[in-house]
N, C-alpha and C positions, 0 to 999 in steps of 0.2 A: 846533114848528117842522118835524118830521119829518126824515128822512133819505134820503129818494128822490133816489141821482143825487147825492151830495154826496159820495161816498166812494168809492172801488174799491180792490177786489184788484191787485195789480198784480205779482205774486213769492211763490210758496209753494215749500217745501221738506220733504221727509221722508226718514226712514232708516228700514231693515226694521223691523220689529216679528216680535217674537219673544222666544226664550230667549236672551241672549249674555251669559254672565257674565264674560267679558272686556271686555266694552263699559263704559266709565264711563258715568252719565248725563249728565255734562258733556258727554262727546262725542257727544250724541244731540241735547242742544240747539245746542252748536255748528257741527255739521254740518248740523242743519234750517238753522239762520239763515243759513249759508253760502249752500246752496244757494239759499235767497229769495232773498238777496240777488243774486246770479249769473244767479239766474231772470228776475228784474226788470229788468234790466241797469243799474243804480245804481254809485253810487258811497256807499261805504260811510257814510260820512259825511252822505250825505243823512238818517241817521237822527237822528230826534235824542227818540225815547221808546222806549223799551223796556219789554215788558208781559209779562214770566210768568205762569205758571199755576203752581199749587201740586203739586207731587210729593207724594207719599203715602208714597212707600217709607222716605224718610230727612229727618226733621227736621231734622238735619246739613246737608244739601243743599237740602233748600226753604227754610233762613236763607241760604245764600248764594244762592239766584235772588232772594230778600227783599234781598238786601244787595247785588248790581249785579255778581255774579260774571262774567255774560253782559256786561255793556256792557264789563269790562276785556277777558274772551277775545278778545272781536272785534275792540280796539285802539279803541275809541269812547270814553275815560274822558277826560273834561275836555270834551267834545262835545256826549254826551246829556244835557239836559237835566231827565228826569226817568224812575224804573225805580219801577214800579209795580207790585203784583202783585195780578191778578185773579183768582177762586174762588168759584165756586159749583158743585164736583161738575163733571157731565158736561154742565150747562150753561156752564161755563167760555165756550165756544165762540161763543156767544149772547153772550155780552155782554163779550169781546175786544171783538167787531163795534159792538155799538150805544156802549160807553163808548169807543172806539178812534176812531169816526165824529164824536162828538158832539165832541173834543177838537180832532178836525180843522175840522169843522162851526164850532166857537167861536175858531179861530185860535190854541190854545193850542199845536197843533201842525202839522208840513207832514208827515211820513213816520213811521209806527209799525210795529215791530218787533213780532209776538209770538209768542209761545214756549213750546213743550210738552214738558215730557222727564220720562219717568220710567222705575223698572226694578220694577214689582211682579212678572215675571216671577222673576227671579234676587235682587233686594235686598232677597227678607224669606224666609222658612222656608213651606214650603207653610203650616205650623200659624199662623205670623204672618199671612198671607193670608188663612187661612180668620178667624182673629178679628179681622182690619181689617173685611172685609166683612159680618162676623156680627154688628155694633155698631153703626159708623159711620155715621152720621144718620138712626137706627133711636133711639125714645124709650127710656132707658132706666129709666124708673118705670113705662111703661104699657105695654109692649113685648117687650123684649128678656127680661126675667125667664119671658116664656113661650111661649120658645122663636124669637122672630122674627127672621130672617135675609133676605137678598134674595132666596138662592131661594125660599126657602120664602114670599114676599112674592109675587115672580112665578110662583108655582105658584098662589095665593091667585087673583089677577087672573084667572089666564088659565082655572084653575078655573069663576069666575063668567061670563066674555066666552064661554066656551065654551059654557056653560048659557043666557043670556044671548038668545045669535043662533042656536045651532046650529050651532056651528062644527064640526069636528070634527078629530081627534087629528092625522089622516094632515094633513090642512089647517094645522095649526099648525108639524108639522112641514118642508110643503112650505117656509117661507119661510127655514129654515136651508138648503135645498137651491140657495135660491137666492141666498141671501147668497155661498156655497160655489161657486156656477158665475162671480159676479163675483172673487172671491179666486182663480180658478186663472185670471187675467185677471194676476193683479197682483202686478206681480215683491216688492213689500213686504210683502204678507201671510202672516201666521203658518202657516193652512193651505192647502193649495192641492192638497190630495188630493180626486177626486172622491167627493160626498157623494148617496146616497140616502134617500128618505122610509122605505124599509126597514131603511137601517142606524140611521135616528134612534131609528127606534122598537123600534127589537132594544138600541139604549143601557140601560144600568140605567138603572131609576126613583131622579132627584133630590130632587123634592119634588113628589109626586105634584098636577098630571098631568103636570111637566115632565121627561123624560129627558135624561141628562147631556150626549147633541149636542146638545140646548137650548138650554146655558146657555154664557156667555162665559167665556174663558181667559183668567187675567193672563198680561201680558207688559209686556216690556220693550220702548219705540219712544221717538219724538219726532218732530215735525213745527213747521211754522213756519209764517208767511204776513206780507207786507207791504202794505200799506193806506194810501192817499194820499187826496189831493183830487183830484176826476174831471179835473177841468184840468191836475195835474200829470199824473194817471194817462195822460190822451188824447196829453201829450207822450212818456208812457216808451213805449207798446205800440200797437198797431193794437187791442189783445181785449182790454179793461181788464174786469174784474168788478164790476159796477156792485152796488152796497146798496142795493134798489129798495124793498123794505118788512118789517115787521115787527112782528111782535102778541108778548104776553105773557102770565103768569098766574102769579101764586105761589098755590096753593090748601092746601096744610096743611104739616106738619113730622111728626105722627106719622100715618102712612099710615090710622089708625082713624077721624084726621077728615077723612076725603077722602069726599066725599059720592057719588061713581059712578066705581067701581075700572075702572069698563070704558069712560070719555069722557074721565076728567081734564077737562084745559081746552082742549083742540088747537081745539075748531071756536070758539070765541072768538077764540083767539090768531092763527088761522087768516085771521078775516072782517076781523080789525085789519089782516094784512098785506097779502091781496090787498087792500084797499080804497086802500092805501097806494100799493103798486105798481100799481094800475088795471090789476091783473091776475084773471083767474078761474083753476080749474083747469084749464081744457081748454087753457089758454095753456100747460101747464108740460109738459116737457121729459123731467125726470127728476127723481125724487121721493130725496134722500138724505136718510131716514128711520135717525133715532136706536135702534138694537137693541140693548139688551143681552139683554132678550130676546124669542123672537119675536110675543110677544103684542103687545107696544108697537108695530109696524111695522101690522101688520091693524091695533089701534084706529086709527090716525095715517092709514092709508091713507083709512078713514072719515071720521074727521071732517074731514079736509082738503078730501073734498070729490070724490075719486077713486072712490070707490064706495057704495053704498047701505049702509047699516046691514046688517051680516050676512052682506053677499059679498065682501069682503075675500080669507075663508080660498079660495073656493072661484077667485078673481080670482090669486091668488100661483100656488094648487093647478097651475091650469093655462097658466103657463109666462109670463102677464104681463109678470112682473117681472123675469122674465130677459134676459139677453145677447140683443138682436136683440125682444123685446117690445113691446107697448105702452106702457107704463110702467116703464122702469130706476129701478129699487131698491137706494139702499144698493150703489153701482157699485165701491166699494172692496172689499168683503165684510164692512162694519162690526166691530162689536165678536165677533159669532159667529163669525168667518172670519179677518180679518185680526188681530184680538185687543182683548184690554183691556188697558190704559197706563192707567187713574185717567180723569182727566180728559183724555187723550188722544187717548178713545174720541169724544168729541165734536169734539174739534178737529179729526183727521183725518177725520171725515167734509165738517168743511166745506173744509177742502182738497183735498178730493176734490170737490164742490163747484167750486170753482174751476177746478182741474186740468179737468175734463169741460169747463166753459165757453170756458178756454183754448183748445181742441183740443190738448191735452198726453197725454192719455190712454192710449194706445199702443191694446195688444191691444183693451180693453173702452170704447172712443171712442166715443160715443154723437154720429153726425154728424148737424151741424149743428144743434145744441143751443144756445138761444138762452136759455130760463130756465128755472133751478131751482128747489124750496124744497127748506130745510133745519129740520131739527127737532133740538131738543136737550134735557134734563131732568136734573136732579141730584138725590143723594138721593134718597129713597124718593120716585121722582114727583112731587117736592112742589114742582116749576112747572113749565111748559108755554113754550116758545119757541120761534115760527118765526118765519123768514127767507127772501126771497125775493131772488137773483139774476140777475143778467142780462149778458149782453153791450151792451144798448142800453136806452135810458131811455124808455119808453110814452109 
């Protein structure tokens, strides 16, 4: 049936991202949804589903986003209809949108709520942190017993893609420089101190060849977005964010059956979406490209379709991707810059996403921005999804 033009953003919402160990994670998602809702100009009531994403930090607290804790905070209990909760890692955010749309699309619903909050900043022990990420959808029969970790996963990749193209160190490193010039942009970003490709590379060695400015920071955030039918959307806003198209790909679960550590699946997922939105690349805007780290941003910039096999490193290198560039990147300062929340990492980029198409943006407003694509992946890489938005329907 597709989904081009049946859906929009219409209301997103976010709190800093960082360390706050005063902060509840309650009040991370209650404040995002606030603010959507505020954003949108609704009446609260108009909601009637509500869609979590799964917290990582406390089992305790992702059974009560399981168990409707958000539709009572917000005064919505005997209203909502139905509280859902969606997860799959950092593609979470992917598929809000397509099962969020699709529910709109079949009538089952008019207005959805969803929702992202967590504190892996502050709500586990560094030493808890490092063995969530040192495990967690990493195999543990064929895997984890010998030695596999994310970084040491994204050292692996970028290892190969480096050898690969010819990429090179100071190139890999440029793209954290510029995740880093859109983060001193954004008043909710974890860091916002000026980053060079010489401090990245003066970083200890993480898991060689990645140095530790490489790799992403947990923290503690939350963000929101509300999502209607383009008809409702056209009556709440003049700038509704249109769902124009979208490709997929689930390719392995232990990262040893992944057949090319250096393409995944993005130019399939890729040709599904433009094809959908009757869009090409030269049509796009601004590319918010999923980072945790920066190897993933150069493949994705490639197979999307933005540069040639192997010029990627040397396209970021010189200043592309930055503030005022050709091509805006990752315009929040993604996971490298603004930080890592779990699955958080993916949802505020497509709120950022939206935000740009809005013209909400402030400092880092990429004017007159009309379409984006967005990319997201959970787990060790193991699927591939883009998204394609818009302010207007092709």
């Amino acid at each position: 049936m597709g989904i081009k033009g049946k859906a929009a953003i219409v209301g997103i919402g976010e709190v800093p991202t960082g360390k706050f160990p005063d902060r509840e994670a309650i009040v991370c998602a209650i404040e995002s949804a606030r603010q959507a809702i505020l954003d949108a100009g609704i009446n609260k009531d108009e909601i009637d589903t509500v869609i979590p994403t799964a917290a990582l930090y406390s089992p305790q607290f992702n059974t009560e986003l399981v168990g409707c804790r958000i539709v009572e905070e917000i005064g919505l209990a005997g209203k909502v209809k139905n509280n859902v909760q969606i997860f799959s890692g950092g593609s979470s955010s992917c598929n809000f949108l397509r099962i969020a749309s699709g529910l709109i699309n079949l009538g089952v619903s008019r207005c959805i709520l969803c929702v992202h909050a967590d504190k892996l900043g502050t709500g586990v022990s560094a030493q808890g942190g490092i063995d969530l990420f040192s495990t967690a959808g990493i195999s543990k029969e064929w895997e984890v017993p010998y030695g596999m970790h994310y970084s040491a996963i994204a050292g692996l990749i970028t290892q190969r893609y480096m050898y690969e193209t010819g990429t090179t160190a100071e190139q890999v490193a440029s793209v954290c420089v510029s995740n880093r010039k859109w983060a001193e942009l954004n008043p909710n970003a974890m860091f916002r101190k000026p980053l060079t490709v010489e401090e990245v590379m003066a970083s200890k060695m993480l898991s060689t060849p990645l140095h530790a400015k490489e790799s992403n920071m947990l923290a503690d955030g939350g963000s929101a977005f509300i999502i209607t039918s383009a008809e409702r959307a056209r009556e709440i806003t003049d700038r509704p964010v249109y769902i124009l198209g979208e490709g997929s790909r689930v390719t392995h679960f232990a990262l040893s059956q992944e057949p090319d550590l250096t393409r995944f699946a993005y130019a399939a997922a890729a040709e599904e979406a433009y094809r959908e939105a009757g869009l090409t690349p030269r049509d796009i805007d601004i590319a918010e490209i999923y980072d945790s780290y920066p190897v993933f941003q150069l493949i994705a910039l490639e197979e999307l379709g933005f540069c040639k096999r192997g010029e990627a490193g040397a396209f970021v290198y010189e200043g592309n991707t930055w503030p005022g560039g050709k091509l805006p990147m990752t315009t929040n300062g993604g996971m490298l810059s603004q930080g890592h929340t779990g699955a958080g990492g993916g949802v505020a980029i497509l709120v950022e996403a939206a935000r740009q198409l809005m013209g909400k943006a402030g400092e880092r407003q990429v004017e007159g921005a009309r379409f984006a694509i967005e990319t997201a992946t959970g787990g060790t890489y193991m699927d591939t999804h883009v998204t394609i938005l818009g302010t207007e329907i092709p």
